[in-house]
N, C-alpha and C positions, 0 to 999 in steps of 0.2 A: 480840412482836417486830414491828418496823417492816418497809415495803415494802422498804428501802435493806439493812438486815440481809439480810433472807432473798434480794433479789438478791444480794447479796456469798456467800449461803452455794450459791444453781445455781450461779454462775459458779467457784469453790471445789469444786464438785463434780465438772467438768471432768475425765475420765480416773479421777475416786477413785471410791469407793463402790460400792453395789453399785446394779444397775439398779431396783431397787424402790425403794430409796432417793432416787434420784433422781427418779424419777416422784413420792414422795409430798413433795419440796422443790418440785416445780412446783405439785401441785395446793394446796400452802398459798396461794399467790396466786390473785387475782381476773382473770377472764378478759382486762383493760385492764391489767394489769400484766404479767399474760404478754407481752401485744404492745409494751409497754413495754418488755420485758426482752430480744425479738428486735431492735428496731432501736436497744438501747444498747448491743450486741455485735457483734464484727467478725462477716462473712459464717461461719468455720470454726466458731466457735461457736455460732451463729445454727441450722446447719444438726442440731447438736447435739441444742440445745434444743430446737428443732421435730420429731424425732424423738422427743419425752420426752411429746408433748401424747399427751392420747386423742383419740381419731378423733370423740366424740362434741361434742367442745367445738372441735376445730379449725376449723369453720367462723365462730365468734363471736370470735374470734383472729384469725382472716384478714381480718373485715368493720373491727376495729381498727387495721391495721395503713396504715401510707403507701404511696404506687402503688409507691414504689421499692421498696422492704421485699418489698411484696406481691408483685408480680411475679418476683422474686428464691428467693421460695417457694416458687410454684409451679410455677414452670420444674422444680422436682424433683418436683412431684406426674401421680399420669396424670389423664383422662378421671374414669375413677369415684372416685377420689378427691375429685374437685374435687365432684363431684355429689351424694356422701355429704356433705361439708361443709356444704354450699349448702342440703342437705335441711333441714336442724335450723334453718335460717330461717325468720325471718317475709317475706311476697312483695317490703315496701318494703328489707330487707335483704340478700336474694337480690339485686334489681337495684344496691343499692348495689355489692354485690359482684361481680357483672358486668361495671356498669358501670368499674372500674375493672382487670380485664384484659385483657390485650390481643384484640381483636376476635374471631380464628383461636380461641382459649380461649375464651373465652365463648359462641361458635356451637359450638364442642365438647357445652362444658355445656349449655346448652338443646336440642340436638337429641339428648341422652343422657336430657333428663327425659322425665315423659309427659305425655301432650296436654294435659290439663287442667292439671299444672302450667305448662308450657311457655305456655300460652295466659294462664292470669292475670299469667303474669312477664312476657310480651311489652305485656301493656296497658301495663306499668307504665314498662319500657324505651323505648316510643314518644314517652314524655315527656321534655323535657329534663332532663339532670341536676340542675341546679340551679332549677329550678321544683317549682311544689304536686305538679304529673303527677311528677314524679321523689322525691320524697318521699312522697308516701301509698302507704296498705298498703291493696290490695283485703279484705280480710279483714276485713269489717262485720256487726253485727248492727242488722238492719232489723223496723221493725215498722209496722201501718198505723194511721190514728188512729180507727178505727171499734171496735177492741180494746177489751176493755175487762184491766182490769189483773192481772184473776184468770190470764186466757191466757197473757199476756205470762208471769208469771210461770213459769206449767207451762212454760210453751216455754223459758223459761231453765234450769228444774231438767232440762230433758231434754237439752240441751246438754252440761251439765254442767262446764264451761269456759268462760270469755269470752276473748275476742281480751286482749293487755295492754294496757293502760292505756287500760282501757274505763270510762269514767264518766258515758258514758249511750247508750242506745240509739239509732239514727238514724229518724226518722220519713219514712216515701216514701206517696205516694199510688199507684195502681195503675198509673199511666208510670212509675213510679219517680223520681217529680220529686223531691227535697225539702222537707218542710214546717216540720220544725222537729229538734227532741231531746226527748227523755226522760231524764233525771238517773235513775241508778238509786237516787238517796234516794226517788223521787218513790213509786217504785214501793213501796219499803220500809214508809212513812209513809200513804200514801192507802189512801183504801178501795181493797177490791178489785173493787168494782162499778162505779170508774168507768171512764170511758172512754181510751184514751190521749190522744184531744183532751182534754180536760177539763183536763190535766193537764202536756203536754207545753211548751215552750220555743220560741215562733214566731220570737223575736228572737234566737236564738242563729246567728251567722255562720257563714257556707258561705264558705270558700276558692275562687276561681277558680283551675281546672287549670292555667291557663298564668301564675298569678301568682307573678316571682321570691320563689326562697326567703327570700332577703333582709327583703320586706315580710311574707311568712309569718312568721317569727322576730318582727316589730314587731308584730305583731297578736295572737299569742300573748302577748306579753311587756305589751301594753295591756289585753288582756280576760284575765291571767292563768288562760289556758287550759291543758285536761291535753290535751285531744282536740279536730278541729275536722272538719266536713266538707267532704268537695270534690264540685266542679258541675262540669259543664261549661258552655256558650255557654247552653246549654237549660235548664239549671239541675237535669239529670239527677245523681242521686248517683253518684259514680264509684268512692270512696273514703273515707277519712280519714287524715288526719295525725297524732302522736303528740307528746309534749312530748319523747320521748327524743331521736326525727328531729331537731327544732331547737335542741334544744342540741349536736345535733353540728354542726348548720350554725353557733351561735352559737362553737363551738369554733374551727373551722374558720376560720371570718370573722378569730377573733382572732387567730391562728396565722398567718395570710396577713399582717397587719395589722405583725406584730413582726417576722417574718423577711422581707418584702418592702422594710421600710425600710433592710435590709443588701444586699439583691436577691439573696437567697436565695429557693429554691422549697421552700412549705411541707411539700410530699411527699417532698423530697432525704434520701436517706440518708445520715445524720450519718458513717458510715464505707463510703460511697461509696469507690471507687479514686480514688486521686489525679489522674488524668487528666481522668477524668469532671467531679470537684469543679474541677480548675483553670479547665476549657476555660467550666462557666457564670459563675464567678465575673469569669471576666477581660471579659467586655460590660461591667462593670460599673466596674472597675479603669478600663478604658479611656475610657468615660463622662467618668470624673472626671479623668481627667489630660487630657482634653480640655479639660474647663473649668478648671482648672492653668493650660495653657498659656493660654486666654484672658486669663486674670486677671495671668499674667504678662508679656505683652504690653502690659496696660494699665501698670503698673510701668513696663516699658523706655521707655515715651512719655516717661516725668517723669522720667532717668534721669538727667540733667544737676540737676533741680530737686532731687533728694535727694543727689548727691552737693555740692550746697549748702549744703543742709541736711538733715545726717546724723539727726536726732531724728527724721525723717520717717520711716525707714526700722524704726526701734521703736517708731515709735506704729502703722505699717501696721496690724498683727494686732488690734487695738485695738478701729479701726473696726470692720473685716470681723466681727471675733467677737460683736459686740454685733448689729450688723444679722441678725446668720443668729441669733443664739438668738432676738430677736424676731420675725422671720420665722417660725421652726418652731415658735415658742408658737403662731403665731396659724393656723399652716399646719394643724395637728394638731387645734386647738380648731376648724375649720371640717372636717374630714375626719371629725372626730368624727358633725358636729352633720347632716352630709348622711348618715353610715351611720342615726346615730338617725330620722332624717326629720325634724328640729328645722328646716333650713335649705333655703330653697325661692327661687327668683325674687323674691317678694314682700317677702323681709326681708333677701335679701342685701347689698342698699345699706343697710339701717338697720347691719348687722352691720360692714361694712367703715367706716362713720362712726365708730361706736362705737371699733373699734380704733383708723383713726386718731385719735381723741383721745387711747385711752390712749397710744400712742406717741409723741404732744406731750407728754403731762405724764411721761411715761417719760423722753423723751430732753433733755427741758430740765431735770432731776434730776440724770441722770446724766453729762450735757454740760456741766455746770455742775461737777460734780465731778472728773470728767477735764479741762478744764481748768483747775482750778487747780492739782490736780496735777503737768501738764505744763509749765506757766509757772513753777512753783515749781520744780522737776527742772531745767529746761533755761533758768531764767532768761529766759524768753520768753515775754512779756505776748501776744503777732501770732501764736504758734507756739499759744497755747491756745485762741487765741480762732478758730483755723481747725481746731483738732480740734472743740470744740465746735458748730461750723454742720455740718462736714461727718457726725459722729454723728447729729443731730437730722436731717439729711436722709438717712441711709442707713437709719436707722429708720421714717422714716415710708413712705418705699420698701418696706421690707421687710413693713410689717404690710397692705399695701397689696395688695402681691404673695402674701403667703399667705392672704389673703383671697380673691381671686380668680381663683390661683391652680388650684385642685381642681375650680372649676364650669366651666372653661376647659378643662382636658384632661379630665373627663368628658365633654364634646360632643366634641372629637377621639378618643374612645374608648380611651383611656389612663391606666393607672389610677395614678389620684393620690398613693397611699401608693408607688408605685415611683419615680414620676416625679419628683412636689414636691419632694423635696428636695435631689434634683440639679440640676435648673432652680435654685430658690430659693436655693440655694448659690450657684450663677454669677452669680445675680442682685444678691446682696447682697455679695459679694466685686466683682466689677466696680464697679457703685454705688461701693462707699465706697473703694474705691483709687482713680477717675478725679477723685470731689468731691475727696476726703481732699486727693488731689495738685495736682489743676485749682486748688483756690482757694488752696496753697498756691503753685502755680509764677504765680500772681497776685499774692499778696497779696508776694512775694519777687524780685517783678520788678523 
């Protein structure tokens, strides 16, 4: 039975069955489908199912969930609640979880833990969210390289446990600086007389604490790493990283990526109150009716020129529609190429050459076949041959404008997948109504 099945059959379960029953419909789902199944349900339902979880798994449910969702939660949980939750975490999951209640709740929860907890979650918290410091987990296995591998080993059987997604030991010298890793194939494979020098990884990279997650995620995804370590300034070990941490950020990233281009907020609860949901969406609504009215202002200038010549007025959408898809091709393909780190100062002029060409050999294709289209429709050899210039020049605008677009409102501090394509919209609609009209209220004069 599919994840979509067995949601249809909790949600069906609602008021039926008996309480055991329903508990054993939840625990057939995986702990990310749970929190799937709290924010694809209205609030009275919601509170339902979150009454059905065990107390032992609801904190890995909670660390799942969106701020809206989550907050929404816990407003019905107390103090030790939250704290029991919080327990069954690992340090870098605890803060993520933290990190996303509200402040007054979260000083609840740490000054409910005890010292030693409280004091590794606080290292981790003093890191920004979205940095290495806010993503690694204190919770290291260290060794020195004077060892030799017989030790190592004992001292692992006495453990008896490794932290998760450990796949190799961290090597410190007696400041606890960093020197390298040890793979635990190494240990597996090698004598057991040698040394962990001997043996250990000098060139395996250390993460700098204050470096964005962002470039964490790209350096992972380059050196196909499970684990990494973190330094500070000093090159002190602080922590490490996990492959789980930055696929939540690479999740995340995406998620921000697809619902920002509608100027949605990636943590909004899909069944928010109606209030809530109207009051963000309309900055956005309003946005664009601004550049509306722009665009149609430009119109009312040539208002006399189209009531001349009425084809003007059906080819308008023409223009406009071709400059904005070419636009957001190229707008998307450079927003791409800067999250990848593909796109830098150094190559951004080769990049926007590059487009404007394809945009010449684009729009003299396609200019070329709209007008004869139009001459051919409306009988007008002058009427095709002014759709055609004004496409070719609304096009080359437009791939021009999404080209440098993104590296332009990243230095104004604005983020580009919100931004870009309401600019580049106004851009390319103004553009090709002013040519479109300007060279026809000329060529008509």
């Amino acid at each position: 039975m599919d994840f979509e099945e067995r949601f249809g059959q909790v949600l069906r379960s609602y008021g039926a069955g008996t309480l055991g029953e329903r508990r054993h419909l939840l625990r057939s789902l995986r702990v990310s489908e749970v929190a799937d199944l709290l924010e694809a349900t209205p609030p009275k339902v919601r509170r339902y199912i979150w009454d059905l979880i065990d107390e032992d798994t609801s904190g890995q449910v909670l660390q799942h969930l969106g701020e809206e969702v989550l907050n929404e939660v816990v407003e019905g949980m107390n103090t030790a609640q939250l704290v029991a939750a919080a327990d069954d975490l690992e340090v870098d999951d605890q803060a993520d979880l933290l990190q996303q209640l509200p402040d007054a709740i979260a000083a609840q929860v740490l000054n409910s833990m005890d010292s030693a907890d409280r004091q590794r979650l606080e290292s981790v918290l003093s890191y920004p969210e979205d940095s290495a410091g806010g993503l690694m987990s204190t919770d290291v296995v260290t060794v020195r390289p004077r060892h030799a591998l017989e030790i190592v080993s004992r001292y692992l059987r006495l453990r008896k446990e490794l932290p998760k997604n450990t796949d190799a030991l961290l090597v410190v010298n007696s400041r606890n600086e960093y020197v390298g890793a040890l793979p635990l194939s190494r240990i597996l494979t090698a004598a057991s007389s040698v040394t962990v020098r001997e043996v250990m990884e000098t060139d395996a990279p250390a993460i700098p604490v204050d470096m964005p997650d962002r470039e964490v995620a790209a350096i992972f995804s380059a050196e196909d790493l499970v684990s990494a370590p973190v330094v500070n300034p000093a090159g002190k070990l602080l922590g490490r990283i996990t492959i789980d941490d930055v696929v939540d950020v690479i999740k995340e990233d995406a998620d921000e990526v697809v619902l920002a281009r509608a100027g949605l907020d990636p943590d909004e609860d899909t069944f928010a109150p109606v209030l809530r949901s109207a009051r963000r969406r309309a900055l956005w609504l309003g946005v664009n009716l601004i550049t509306a009215f722009l665009a149609a202002a430009v119109i009312n200038v040539f208002e006399d020129t189209i009531v001349k010549v009425v084809a003007l007025a059906v080819l308008l959408p023409i223009v406009a529609s071709m400059g904005g898809i070419a636009g957001t091709q190229t707008l998307t393909l450079v927003i791409r190429g800067l999250a990848l780190g593909h796109i830098n100062r150094a190559n951004l002029l080769w990049l926007v050459n590059r487009e404007f060409a394809v945009a010449i050999l684009n729009g003299l294709l396609w200019a070329s076949l709209v007008a004869l289209a139009a001459a051919t429709v409306f009988q007008d050899l002058l009427l095709g041959g002014v759709i055609a210039v004004a496409l070719v020049i609304n096009l080359l605008v437009a791939v021009v404008s999404g080209s440098l677009l993104p590296s332009l409102l990243n230095r104004l501090s604005i983020d580009p997948v919100i931004a870009g394509g309401v600019i580049l919209t106004t851009i390319t609609d103004v553009t090709g109504f002013f040519v479109f009209l300007g060279l026809a209220a000329w060529a008509y004069a």
